[in-house]
N, CA, C and O atoms as CSV, one atom per row, in Angstrom:
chain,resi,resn,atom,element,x,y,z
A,1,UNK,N,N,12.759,6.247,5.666
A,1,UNK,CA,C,11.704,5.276,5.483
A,1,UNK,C,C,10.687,5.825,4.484
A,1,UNK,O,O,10.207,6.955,4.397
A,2,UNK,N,N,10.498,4.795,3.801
A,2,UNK,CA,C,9.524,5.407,2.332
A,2,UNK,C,C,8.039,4.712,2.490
A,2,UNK,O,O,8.005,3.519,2.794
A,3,UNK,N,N,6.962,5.347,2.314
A,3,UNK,CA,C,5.907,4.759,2.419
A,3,UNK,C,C,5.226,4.603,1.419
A,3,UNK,O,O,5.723,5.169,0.445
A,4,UNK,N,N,3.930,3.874,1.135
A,4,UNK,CA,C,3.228,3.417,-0.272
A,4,UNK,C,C,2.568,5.426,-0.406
A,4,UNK,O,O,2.576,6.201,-1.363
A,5,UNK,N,N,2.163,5.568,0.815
A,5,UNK,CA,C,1.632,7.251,0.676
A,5,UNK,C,C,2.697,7.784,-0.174
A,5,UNK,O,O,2.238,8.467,-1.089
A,6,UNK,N,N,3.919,7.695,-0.166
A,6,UNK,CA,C,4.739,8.770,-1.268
A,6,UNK,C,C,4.802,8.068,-2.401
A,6,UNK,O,O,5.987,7.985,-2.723
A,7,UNK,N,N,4.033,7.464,-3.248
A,7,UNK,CA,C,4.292,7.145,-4.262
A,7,UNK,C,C,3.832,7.377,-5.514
A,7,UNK,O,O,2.614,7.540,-5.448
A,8,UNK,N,N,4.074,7.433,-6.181
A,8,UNK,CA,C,3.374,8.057,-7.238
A,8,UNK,C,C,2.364,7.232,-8.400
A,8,UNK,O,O,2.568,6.041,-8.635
A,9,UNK,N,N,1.702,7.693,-8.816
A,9,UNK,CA,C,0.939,6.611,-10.339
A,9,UNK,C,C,2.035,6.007,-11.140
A,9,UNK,O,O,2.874,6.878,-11.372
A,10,UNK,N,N,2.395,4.732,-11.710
A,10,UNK,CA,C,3.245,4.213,-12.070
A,10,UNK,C,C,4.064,3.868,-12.026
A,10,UNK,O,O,4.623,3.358,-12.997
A,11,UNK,N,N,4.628,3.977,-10.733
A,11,UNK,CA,C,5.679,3.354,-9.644
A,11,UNK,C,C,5.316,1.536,-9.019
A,11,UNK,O,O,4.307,1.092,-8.472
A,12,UNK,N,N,6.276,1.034,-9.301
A,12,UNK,CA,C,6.204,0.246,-8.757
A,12,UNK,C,C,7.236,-0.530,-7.546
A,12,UNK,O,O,8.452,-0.605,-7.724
A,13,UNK,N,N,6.618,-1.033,-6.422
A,13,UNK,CA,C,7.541,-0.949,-5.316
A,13,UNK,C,C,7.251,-2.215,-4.689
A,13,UNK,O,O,6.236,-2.853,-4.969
A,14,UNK,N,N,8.356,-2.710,-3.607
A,14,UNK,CA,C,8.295,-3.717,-2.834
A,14,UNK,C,C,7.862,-3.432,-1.422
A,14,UNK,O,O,8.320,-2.330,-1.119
A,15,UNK,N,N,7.115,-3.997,-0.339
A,15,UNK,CA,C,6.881,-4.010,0.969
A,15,UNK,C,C,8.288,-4.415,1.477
A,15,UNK,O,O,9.088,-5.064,0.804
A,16,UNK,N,N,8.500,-3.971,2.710
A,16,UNK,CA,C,9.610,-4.117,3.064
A,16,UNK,C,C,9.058,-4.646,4.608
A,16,UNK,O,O,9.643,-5.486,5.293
A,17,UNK,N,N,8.156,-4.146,4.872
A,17,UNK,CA,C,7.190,-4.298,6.029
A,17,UNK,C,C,6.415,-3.591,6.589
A,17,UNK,O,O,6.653,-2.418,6.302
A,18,UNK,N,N,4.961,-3.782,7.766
A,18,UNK,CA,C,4.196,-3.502,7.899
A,18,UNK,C,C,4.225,-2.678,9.501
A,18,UNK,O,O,4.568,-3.294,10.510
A,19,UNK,N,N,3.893,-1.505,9.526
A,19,UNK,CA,C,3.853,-1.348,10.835
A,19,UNK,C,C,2.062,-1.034,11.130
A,19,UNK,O,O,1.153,-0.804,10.332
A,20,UNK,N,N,2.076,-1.140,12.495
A,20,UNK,CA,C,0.539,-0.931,12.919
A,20,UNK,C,C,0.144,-2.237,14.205
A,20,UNK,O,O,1.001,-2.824,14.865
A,21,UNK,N,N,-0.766,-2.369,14.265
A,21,UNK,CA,C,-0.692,-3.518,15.393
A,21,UNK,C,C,-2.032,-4.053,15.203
A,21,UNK,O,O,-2.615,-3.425,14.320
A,22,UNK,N,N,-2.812,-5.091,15.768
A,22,UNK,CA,C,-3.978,-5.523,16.181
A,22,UNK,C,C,-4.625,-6.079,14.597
A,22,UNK,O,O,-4.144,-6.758,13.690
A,23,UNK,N,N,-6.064,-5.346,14.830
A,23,UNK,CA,C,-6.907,-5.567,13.563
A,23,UNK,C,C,-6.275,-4.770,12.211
A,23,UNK,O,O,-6.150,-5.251,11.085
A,24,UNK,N,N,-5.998,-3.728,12.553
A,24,UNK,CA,C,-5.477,-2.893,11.576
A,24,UNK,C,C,-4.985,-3.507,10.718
A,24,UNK,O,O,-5.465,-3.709,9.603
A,25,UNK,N,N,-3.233,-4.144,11.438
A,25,UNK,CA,C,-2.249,-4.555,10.206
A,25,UNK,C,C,-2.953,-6.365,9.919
A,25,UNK,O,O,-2.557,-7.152,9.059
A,26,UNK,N,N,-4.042,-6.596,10.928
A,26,UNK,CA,C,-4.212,-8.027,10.495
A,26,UNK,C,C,-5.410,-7.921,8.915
A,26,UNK,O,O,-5.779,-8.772,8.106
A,27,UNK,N,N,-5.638,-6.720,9.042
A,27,UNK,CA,C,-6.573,-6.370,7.716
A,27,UNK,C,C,-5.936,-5.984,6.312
A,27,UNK,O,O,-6.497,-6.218,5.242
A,28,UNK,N,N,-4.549,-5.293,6.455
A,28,UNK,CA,C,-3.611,-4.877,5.392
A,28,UNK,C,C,-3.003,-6.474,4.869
A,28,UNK,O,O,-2.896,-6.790,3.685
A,29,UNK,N,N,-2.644,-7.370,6.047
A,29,UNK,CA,C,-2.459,-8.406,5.914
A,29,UNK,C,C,-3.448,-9.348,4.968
A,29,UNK,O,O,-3.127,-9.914,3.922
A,30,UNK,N,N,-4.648,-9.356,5.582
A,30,UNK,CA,C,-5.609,-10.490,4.941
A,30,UNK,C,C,-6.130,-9.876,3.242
A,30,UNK,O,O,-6.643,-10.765,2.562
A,31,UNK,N,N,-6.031,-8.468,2.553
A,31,UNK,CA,C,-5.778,-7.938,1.996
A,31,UNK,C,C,-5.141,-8.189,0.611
A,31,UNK,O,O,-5.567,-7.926,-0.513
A,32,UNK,N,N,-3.470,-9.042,1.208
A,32,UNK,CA,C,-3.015,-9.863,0.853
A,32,UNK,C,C,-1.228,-8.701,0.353
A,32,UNK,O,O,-0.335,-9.051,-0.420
A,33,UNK,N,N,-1.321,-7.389,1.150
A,33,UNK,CA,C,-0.156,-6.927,1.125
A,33,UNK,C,C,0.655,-7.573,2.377
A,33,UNK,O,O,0.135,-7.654,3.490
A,34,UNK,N,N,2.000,-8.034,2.094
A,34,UNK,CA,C,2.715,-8.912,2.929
A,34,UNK,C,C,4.276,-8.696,2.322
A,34,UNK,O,O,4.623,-8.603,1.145
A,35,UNK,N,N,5.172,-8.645,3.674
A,35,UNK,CA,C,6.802,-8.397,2.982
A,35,UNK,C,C,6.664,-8.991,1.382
A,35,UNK,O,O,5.969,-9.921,0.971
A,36,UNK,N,N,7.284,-8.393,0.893
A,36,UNK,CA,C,8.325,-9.126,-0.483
A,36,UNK,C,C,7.242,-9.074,-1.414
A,36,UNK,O,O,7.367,-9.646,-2.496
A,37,UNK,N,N,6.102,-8.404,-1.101
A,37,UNK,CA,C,4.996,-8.081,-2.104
A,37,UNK,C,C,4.894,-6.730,-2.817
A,37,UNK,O,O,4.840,-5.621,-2.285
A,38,UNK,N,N,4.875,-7.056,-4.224
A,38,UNK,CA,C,4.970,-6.279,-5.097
A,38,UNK,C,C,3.876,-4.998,-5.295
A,38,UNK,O,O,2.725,-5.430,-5.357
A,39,UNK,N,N,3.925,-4.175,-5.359
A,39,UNK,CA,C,2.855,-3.113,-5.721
A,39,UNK,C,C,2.851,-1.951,-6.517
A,39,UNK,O,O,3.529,-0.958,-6.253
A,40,UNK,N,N,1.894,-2.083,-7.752
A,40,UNK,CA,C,1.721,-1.125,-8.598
A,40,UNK,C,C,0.946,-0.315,-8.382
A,40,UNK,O,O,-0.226,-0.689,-8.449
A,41,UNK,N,N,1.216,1.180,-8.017
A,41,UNK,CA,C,0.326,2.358,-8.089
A,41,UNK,C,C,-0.308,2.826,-9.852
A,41,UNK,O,O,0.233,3.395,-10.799
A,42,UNK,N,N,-1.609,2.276,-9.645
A,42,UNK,CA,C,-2.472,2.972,-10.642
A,42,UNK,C,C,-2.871,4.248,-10.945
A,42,UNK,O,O,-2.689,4.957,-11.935
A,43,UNK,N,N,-3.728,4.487,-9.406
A,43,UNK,CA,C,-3.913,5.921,-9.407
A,43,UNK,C,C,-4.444,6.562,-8.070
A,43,UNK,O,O,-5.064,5.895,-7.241
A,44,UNK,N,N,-4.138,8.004,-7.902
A,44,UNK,CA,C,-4.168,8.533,-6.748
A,44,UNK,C,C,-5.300,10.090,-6.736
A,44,UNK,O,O,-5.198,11.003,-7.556
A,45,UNK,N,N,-6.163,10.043,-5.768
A,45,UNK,CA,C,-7.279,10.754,-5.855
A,45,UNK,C,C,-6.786,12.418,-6.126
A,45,UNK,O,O,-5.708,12.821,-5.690
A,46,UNK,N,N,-7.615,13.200,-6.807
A,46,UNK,CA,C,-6.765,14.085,-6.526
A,46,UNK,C,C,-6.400,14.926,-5.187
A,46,UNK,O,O,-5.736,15.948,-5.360
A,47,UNK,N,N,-6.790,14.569,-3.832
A,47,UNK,CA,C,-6.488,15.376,-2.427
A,47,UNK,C,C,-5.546,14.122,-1.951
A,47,UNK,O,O,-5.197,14.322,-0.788
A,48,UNK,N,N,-4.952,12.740,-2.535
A,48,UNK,CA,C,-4.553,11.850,-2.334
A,48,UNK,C,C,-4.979,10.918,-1.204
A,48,UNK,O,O,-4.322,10.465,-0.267
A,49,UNK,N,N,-6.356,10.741,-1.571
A,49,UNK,CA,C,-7.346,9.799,-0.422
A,49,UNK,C,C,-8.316,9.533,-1.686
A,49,UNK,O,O,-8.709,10.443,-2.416
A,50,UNK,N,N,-8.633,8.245,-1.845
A,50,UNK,CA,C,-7.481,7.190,-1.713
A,50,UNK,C,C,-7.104,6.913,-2.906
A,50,UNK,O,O,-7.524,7.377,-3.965
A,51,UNK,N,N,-6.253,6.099,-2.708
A,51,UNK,CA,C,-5.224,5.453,-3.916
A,51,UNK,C,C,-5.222,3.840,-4.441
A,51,UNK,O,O,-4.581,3.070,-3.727
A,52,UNK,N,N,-5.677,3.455,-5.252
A,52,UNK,CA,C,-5.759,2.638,-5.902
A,52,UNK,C,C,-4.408,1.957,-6.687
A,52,UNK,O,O,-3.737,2.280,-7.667
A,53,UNK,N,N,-4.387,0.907,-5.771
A,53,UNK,CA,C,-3.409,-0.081,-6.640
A,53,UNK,C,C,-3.497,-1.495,-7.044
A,53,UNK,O,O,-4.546,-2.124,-6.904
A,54,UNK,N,N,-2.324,-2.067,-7.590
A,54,UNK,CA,C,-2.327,-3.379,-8.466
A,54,UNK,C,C,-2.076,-4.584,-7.052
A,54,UNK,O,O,-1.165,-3.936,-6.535
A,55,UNK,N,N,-2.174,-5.365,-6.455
A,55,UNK,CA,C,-1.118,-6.422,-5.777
A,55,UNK,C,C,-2.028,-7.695,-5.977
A,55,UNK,O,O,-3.231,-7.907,-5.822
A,56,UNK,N,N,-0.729,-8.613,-6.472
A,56,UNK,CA,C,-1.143,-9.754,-6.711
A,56,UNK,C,C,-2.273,-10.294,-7.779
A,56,UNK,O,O,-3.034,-11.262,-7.795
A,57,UNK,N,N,-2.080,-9.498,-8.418
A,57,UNK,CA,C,-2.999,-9.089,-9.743
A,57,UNK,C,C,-4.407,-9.169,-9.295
A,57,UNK,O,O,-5.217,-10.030,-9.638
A,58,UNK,N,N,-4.641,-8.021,-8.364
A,58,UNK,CA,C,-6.089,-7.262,-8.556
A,58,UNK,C,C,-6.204,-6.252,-7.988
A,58,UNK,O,O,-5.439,-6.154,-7.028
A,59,UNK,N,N,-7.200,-4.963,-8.256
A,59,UNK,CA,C,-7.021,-4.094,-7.863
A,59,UNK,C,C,-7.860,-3.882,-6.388
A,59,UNK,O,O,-8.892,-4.421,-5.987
A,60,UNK,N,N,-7.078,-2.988,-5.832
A,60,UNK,CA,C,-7.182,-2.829,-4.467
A,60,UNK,C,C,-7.389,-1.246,-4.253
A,60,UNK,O,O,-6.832,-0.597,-5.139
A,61,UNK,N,N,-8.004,-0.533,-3.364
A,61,UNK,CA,C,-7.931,0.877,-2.964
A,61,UNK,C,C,-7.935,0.718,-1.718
A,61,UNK,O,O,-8.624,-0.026,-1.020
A,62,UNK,N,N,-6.781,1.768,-1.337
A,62,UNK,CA,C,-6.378,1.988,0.130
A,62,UNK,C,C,-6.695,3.375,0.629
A,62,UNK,O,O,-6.487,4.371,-0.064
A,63,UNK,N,N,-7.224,3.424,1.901
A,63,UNK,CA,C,-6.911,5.084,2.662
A,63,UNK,C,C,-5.384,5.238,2.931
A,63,UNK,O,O,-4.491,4.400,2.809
A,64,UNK,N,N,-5.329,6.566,3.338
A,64,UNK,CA,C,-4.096,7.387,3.106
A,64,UNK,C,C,-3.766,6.643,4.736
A,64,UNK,O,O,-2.870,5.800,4.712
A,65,UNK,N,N,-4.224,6.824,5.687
A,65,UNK,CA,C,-3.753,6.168,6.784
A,65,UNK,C,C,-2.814,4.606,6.863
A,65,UNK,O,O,-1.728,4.292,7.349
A,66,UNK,N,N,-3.753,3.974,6.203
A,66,UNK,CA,C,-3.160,2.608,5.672
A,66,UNK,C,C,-2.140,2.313,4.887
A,66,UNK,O,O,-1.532,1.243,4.916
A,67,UNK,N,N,-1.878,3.368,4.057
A,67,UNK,CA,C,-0.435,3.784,2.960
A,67,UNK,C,C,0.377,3.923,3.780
A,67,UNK,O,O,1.472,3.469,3.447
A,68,UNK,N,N,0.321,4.493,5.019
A,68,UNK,CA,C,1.620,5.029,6.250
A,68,UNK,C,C,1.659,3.901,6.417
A,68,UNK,O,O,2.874,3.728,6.326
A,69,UNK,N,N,1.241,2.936,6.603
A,69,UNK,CA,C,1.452,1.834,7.603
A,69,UNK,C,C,2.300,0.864,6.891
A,69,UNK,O,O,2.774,0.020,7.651
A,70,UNK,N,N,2.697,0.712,5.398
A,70,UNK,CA,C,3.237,0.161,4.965
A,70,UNK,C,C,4.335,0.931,4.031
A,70,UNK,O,O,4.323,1.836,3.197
A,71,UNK,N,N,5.570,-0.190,4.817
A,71,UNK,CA,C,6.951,0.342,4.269
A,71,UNK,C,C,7.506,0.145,2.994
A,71,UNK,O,O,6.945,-0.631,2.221
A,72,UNK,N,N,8.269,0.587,2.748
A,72,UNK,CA,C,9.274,0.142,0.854
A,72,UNK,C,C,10.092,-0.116,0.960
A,72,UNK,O,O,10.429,0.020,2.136
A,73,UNK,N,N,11.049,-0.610,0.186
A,73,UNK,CA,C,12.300,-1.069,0.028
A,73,UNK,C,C,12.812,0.397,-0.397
A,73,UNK,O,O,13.996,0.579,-0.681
């Protein structure tokens, strides 16, 4: 299982799905990361917290916790 956390600057990847439960994944959700959604890694801090990416054409920054929570193809 591959997560958005292993990814690198200029990678681009698909959600495959979301794990987590409650508010959490209903926040990754409203967000607007969702299966079959595309995501471009821009850039990643240098201690890798946090990471900034592309979805749905705008940019977004995530904590490293929240990167686990979402899967790849």
């Amino acid at each position: 299982m591959k997560t958005l956390r292993q990814c690198r600057p200029g990678d681009t990847v698909t959600v495959a799905r979301l794990h987590g439960t409650g508010a959490v994944k209903r926040r990754i959700m409203d967000m607007g990361i969702t299966k079959g959604t595309q995501i471009f890694v821009r850039k990643v801090a240098p201690l890798g917290d946090p990471m900034e990416v592309n979805v749905r054409s705008y940019e977004l920054t995530l904590r490293k916790a929240d990167c686990e929570m979402i899967e790849l193809n």
